[in-house]
Each structure stands twice: as C-alpha cells, then as structure tokens.
N, C-alpha and C positions, 0 to 999 in steps of 0.2 A: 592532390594529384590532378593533371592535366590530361584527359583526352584526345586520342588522336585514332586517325583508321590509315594505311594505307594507298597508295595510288592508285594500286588496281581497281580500288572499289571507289576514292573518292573523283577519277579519272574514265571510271569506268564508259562504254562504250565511244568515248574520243581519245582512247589512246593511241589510234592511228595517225590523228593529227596535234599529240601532245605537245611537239615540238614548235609547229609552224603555227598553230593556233589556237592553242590552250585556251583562249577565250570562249570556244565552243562549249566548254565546261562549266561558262560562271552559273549556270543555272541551275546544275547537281550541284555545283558548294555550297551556292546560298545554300539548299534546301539543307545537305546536312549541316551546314551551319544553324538552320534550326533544331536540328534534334540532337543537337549538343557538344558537333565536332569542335574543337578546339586548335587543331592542327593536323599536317601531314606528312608521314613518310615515304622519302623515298627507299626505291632497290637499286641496284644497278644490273636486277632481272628487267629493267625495263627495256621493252623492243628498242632492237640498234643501240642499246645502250654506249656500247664501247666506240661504234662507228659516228657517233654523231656528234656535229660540230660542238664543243663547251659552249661555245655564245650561245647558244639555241637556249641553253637554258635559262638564260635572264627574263623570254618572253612567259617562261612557266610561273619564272620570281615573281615579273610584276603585276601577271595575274593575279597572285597569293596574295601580295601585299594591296594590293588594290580593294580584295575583300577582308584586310586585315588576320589574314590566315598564317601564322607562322609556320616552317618548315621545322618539325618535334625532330627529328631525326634523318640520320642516310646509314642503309643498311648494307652492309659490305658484304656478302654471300659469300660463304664455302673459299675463304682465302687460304690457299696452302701453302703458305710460309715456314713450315715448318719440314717441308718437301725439299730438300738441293735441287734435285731435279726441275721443281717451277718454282723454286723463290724468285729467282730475280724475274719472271713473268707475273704471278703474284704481286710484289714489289710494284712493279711498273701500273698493273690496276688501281692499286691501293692509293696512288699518288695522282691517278688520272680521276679516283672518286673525290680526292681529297681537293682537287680542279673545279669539278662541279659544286662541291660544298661552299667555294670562298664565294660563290655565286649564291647558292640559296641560303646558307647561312644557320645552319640545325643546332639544335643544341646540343645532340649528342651523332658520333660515327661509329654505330654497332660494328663489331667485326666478331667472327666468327672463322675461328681459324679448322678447316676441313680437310677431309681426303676430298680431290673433284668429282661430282659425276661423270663415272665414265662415256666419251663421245660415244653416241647412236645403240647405249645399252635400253634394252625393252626397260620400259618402268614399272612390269611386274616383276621382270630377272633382279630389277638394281633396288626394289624394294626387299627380295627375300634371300639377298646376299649377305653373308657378315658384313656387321660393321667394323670400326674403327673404333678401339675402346683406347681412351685416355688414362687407365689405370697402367698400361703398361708402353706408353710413349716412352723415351729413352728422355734425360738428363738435356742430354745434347737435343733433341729434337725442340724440347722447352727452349731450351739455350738461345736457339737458331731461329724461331719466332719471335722470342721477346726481343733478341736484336734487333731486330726489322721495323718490331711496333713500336720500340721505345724511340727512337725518332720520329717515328711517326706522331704518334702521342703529342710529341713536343709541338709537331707544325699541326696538328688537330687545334692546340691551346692558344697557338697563336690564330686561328680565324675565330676565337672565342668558344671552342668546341671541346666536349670532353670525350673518350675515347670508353663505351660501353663492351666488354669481355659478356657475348653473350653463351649460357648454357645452355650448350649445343652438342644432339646425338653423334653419332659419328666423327668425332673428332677428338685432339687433344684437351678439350676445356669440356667433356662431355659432363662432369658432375660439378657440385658446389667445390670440394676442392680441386680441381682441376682450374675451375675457375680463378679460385683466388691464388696458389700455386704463379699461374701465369700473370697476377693483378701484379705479385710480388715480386716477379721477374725484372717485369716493365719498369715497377718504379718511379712511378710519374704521378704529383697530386692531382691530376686530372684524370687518371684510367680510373673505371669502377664497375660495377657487374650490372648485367640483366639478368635476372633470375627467369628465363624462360622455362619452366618447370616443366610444361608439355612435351617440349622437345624430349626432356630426363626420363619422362614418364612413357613415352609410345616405345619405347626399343623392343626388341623382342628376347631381350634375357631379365633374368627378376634381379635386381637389386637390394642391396643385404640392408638396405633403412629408407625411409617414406619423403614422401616429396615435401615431408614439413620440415624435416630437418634442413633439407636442401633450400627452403626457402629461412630458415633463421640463422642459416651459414652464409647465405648471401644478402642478406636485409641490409645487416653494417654498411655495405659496400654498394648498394644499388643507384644506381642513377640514372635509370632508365628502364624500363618493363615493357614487358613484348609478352602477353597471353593468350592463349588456347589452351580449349581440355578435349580429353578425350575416356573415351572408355575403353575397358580393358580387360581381356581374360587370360587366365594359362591353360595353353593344353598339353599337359604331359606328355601325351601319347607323341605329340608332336618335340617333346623337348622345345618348346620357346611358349612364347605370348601372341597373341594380336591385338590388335587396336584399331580404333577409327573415330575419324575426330568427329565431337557434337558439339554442340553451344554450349557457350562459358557457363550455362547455369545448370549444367544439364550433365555434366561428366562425374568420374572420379576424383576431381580434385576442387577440395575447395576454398576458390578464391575471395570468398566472404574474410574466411580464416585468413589467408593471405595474404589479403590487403590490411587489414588488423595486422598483421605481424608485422610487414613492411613502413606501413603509416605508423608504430610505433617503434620502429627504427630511424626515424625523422626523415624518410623517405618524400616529397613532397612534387617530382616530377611528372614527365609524359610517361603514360598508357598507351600501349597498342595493341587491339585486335590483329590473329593472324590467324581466327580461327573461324570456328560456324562450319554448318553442312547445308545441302538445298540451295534456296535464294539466298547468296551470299549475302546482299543487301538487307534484306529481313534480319540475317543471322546478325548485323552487325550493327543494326537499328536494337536488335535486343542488347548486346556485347554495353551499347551505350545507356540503356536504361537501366542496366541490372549494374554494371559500373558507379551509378550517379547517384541509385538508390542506396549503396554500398555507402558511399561519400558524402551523401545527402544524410539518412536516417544511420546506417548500421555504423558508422564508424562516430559519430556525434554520442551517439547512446551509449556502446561497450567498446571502444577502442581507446 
C-alpha cells in the first residue's frame, strides 16, 4: 500500500496561491516527503475550485512532478446523480473534474454519489438532520446514476484512471452493499470501491452488523482507501448516537485489522488520511507512522 494525505494538509497555508504558485509549497512537500508522503489528493472542495481556469492546473502538476510526487487520487464530493433535479448539473461537474484529471493524471476518481448540502444551512442544523439512507433508494434512483458513471467510467479509463465507489453516509452507496449494488450497475473493469468505513460508522442510527463485515464485503473490490476513525456512543434517551472523530489509532475501529483484511484481499494501492482532531498536521504525521508500522512490521508478521 501507498501513502498519500490530502491538499489541505499537504498545501496547507498557500492554498491562497495554489493556483498561480504552487511552488510556495515545495518546501512543506519536501518535508513530508520525509516522513513518508508518497502522494496527493485532490477535492474539488478546493477554493474557486469550479471558477478556475483548467490550465491553472498544470502549474500545480509540474510542481508534483518536479519533486516526483504522483497525483494518488481526485475526489469528486457529494455528486447527486442520482437527483433529476441536478443530474445534468452534477453531470456537467463530474466532467469538468474529469478536465482537471487529464492534467494531473490520478490513479484513481473517487465519487461519491450524495444528497447536496443544503446552500447557507447552519452546520450544526445540517449535522443533526436526517440523513439519506441507501437502504431504501428506489431501483430507478440506482438506475439513474449508474447511467451517468458508466460513461463516465469509460472516459476515467481512457486518461488511464479507475473510478473508486466510495462508502459514503448520507447517500445511496452509504453501506458495503449499497456499494457494490452500484459497482454492479456500472459495469465497468475499472469501477471498484473505497471502503471508507468512518464514514459507515459516525451516523447517528445503529447498524444491524459491525464495520468488519463492511470492510470484508468490500476488500474483493477495493482500489482505493480513504481512512478515519472515530468514537462513538448511543444515547437512548436521545433515540440516536454521537460521534467525534480522533486519530487513526485512537478510535473504535480497528484498522490494524483492516488493513490485514484488505492486504489479504490483494489489495495493494493509495492510502488516505481524512482524519485526526487538534493539529491536523500532528494527526497526520501520526495517520503516517501508525500506517507504515502496520506495513512495515504488523502485516510482514500476521497478515
């Protein structure tokens, strides 16, 4: 498994000028390029993401390749495809990340197909709102997404890219099968899952089986991994759960185990933190040593 953090973090404090001079940066990449970065992904949460010229992006490529840094991933956010209402807006994003990719060139284009957040909702109101459970999507709502991705899929393969179905809360792919459900829709030897299990795990309704089953349902199929844990309680009184996220070594789930499952499903790609609390940097300085130790000693000895 390969290594990877982020823009936020690997960008961090010159992503004002990531555009016009991404070379402000070579000097946070080198560093984690010592403590064991391997690659970087992007979002298309990045400021002005949608407004900014595509060229702009080559000057971020040739910084990467200049410190031989490959581009692990691009991460397609909350696509609602599966909405009439904003497919064809959806649609038109989808194809405008797929723009920036022939540019940076990732190995994999997470998507994640979502309800949107709603414009100028409080982010306490739009956290402790229902969500959007995938158990009861309609036929047709599957239908109507995997139309959309399965050509897409197709022009992901041709810039050399595989198309990652991540498990994702509030949405139609919110569990392992939901996941694979949609893998099968699509139809394409290039789609394949990200078992983001954190995502499965923070909701606030309890789940009738454990985030292990969810990761040996989607192991066969993974081609891409995106981690965070969290901790987690029930409070009856309240009818739901809460949660809050802590370091990868630090939560209810464990991805010792995990990574043992996945690495023995011939699993062998990019890694990403999307997790930690506090000093992000810290959290993700740890994210990479607890990582490497896992792939260094724990997976060499019992996996």
């Amino acid at each position: 498994m390969k290594l990877a953090i982020g823009t936020g973090v690997a960008f961090r404090d010159h992503m004002a000028d990531l555009y016009t001079n991404p070379a402000a940066a070579v000097s946070r990449l080198k560093w984690w390029q010592s403590k064991g970065v391997e690659g970087v992904v992007f979002y298309d949460a990045l400021p002005d993401f949608y407004r900014t010229p595509v060229a702009q992006f080559r000057n971020v490529k040739k910084v990467l390749d200049d410190l031989g840094i490959p581009v692990a991933a691009f991460n397609t956010l909350r696509k609602s495809v599966f909405m009439p209402e904003l497919a064809a807006q959806e649609e038109k994003r989808l194809y405008h990340c797929l723009e920036v990719c022939d540019i940076l060139r990732p190995a994999i284009v997470d998507v994640n197909v979502n309800v949107p957040i709603p414009d100028g909702m409080d982010p306490m109101a739009f956290a402790a709102r229902p969500i959007y459970r995938g158990a009861f999507a309609s036929a047709e709502s599957i239908a109507r997404a995997a139309a959309i991705l399965k050509p897409f899929t197709q022009a992901c393969g041709k810039i050399g890219a595989e198309l990652s179905i991540e498990l994702h809360d509030d949405g139609i792919h919110d569990t392992a099968d939901g996941c694979l459900r949609l893998i099968a829709a699509i139809d394409e030897p290039n789609v394949g899952a990200n078992p983001d299990v954190g995502n499965w795990y923070r909701v606030p309704y309890q789940h009738p089986d454990s985030w292990r089953d969810q990761i040996v349902k989607l192991a066969p199929k993974t081609n891409y991994w995106e981690v965070k844990n969290y901790k987690r309680f029930l409070a009856p009184s309240d009818n739901r759960a809460y949660s809050w996220n802590v370091g990868l070594d630090e939560g209810d789930i464990d991805f010792r185990d995990a990574a043992v499952i996945i690495w023995r499903a011939g699993f062998r790609g990019w890694v990403c933190s999307e997790g930690g609390n506090g000093d992000i940097i810290w959290s993700n300085v740890r994210y990479l040593e607890y990582m490497r130790w896992i792939l260094k000693e724990w997976i060499p000895a019992f996996g």
